[in-house]
C-alpha positions in Angstrom: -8.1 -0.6 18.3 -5.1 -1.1 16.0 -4.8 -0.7 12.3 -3.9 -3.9 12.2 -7.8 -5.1 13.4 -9.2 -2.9 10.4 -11.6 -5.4 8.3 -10.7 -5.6 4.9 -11.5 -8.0 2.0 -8.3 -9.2 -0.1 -8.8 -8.4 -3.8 -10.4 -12.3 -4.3 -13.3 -10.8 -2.0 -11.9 -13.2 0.8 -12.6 -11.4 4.4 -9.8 -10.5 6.0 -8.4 -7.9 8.6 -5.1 -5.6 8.1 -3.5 -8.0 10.6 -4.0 -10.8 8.6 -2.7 -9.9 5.1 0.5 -8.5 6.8 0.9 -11.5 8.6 2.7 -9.8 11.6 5.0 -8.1 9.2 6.1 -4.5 9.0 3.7 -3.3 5.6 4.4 -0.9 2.9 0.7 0.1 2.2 0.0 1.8 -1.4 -3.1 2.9 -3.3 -2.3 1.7 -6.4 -4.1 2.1 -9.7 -3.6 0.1 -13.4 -3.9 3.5 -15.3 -1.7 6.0 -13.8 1.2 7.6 -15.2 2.8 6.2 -11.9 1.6 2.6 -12.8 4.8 1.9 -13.6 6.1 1.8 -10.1 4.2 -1.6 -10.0 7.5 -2.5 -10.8 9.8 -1.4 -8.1 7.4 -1.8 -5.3 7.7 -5.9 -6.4 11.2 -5.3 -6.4 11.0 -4.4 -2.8 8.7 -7.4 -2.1 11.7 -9.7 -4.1 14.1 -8.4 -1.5 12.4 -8.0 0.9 9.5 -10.1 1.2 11.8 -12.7 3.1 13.2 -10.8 5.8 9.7 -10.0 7.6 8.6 -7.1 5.6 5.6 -7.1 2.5 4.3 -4.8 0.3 -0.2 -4.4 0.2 -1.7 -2.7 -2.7 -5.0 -1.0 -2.1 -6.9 -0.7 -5.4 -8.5 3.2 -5.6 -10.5 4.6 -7.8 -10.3 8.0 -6.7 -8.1 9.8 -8.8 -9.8 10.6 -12.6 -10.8 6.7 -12.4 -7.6 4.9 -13.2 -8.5 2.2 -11.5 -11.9 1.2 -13.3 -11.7 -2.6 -13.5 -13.2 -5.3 -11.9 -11.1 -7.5 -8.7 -10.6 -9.9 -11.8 -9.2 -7.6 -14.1 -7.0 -5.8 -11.4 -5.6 -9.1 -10.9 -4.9 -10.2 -14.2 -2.9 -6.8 -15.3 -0.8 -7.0 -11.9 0.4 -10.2 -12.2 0.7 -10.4 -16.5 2.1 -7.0 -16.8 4.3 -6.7 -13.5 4.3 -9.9 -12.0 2.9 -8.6 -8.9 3.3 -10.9 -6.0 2.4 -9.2 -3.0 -1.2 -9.2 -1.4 -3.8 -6.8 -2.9 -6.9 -5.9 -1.2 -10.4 -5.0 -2.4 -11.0 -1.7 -4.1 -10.7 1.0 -1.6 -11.8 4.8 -1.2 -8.9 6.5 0.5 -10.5 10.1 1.0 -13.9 11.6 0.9 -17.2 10.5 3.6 -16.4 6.8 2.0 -12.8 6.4 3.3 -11.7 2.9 4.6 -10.8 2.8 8.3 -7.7 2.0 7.2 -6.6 5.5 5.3 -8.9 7.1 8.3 -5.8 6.3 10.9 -2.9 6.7 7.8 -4.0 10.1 7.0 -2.7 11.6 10.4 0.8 10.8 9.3 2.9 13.7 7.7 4.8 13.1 4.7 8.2 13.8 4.2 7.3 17.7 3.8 5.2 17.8 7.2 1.8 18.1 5.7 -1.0 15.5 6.6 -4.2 14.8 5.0 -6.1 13.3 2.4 -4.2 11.0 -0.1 -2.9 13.4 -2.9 -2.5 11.4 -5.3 -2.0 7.6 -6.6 1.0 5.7 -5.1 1.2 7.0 -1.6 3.2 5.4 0.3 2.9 4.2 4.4 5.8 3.0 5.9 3.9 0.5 8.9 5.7 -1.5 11.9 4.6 -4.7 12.8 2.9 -3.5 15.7 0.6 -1.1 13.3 2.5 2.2 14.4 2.7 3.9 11.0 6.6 5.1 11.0 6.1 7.3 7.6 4.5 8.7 4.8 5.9 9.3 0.9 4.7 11.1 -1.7 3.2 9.6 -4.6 6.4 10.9 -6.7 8.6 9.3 -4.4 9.5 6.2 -6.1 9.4 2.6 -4.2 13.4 2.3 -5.0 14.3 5.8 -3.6 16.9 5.4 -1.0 14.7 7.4 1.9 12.2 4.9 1.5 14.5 2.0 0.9 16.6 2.4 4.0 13.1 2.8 6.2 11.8 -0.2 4.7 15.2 -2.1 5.3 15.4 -0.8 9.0 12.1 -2.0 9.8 12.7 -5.7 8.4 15.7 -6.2 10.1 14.0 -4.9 13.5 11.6 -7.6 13.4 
C-alpha cells in the first residue's frame, strides 16, 4: 500500500485519501500550526504553491496539535486564519497527530525518512517538511528551521515538478 491510498479527511471534514488531495502531483507535506513562532512560514510555503502550484507540484498542510497546543482551533477557525492572515491556497487536511500511539498513517510511513542530518523519527517540531514524488516515494525530509524558501528545499521541490 502507498502513501498515496492513506485515508484522510481534508480540513472541511470531506473524506478523502493522500492520493486525492495531491491530485497525482509531487506534495510538500507540513504539520503546520496557527500559533508557532514558525507560523510565519505560512507565508513562504504559499509562495512555493504561487510558483509552483502550476507546474505539477502542491503544497498540504496537516493541522497538529502536538507541540505545547499551537494549533487549538476548530477546522473553521484554522481555515479562517490561513486564508485572512496568509492567504493560504493550498489544500489542508483535518487535524492530525504526527507522533505518539495516535499517529496518522500518513506520518507512520514519513517518519522513516532521515532529515538532512541523517536522523529519523518522530516529528520534532512544527513545520517539518516531506519532500514526496508523485508516485508517493518520499525523496526528503527538512527540519522545522529549514525555511520553505531555502535553496536545498527549493531546488528539490523544483526538480521534482519539472520531472512530472
Amino acid at each position: 500500500m502507498s502513501i498515496l491510498d492513506a485515508k484522510i479527511a481534508r480540513l472541511d471534514g470531506t473524506p478523502s485519501s493522500l492520493g486525492e488531495i495531491t491530485a497525482g502531483r509531487p506534495a510538500l507535506l507540513v504539520n503546520v500550526a496557527s500559533k508557532c513562532g514558525l507560523t510565519p512560514q505560512y507565508a513562504g510555503l504559499e509562495r512555493l504553491q504561487e510558483e509552483y502550484g502550476d507546474a505539477d507540484f502542491t503544497v498540504v498542510g496537516f493541522p497538529c496539535n502536538q507541540f505545547y497546543g499551537q494549533e487549538p482551533g476548530s477546522a473553521e477557525e484554522i481555515a479562517e486564519f490561513c486564508s485572512a492572515t496568509y492567504g493560504v491556497t493550498f489544500p489542508m487536511t483535518e487535524k492530525v497527530e504526527v507522533n505518539g500511539e495516535e499517529r496518522h498513517p500518513v506520518y507512520a510511513d514519513l517518519v522513516g525518512t532521515p532529515n538532512e542530518k541523517g536522523e529519523a523519527g518522530d516529528v520534532s517540531w512544527n513545520f517539518e517538511k516531506f519532500l514526496v514524488a508523485a508516485d508517493g516515494t518520499v525523496v526528503a525530509r527538512f527540519s522545522p528551521q529549514v525555511e520553505p524558501e531555502d535553496p536545498r528545499l527549493v531546488d528539490a521541490v523544483r526538480a521534482l515538478a519539472s520531472s512530472v
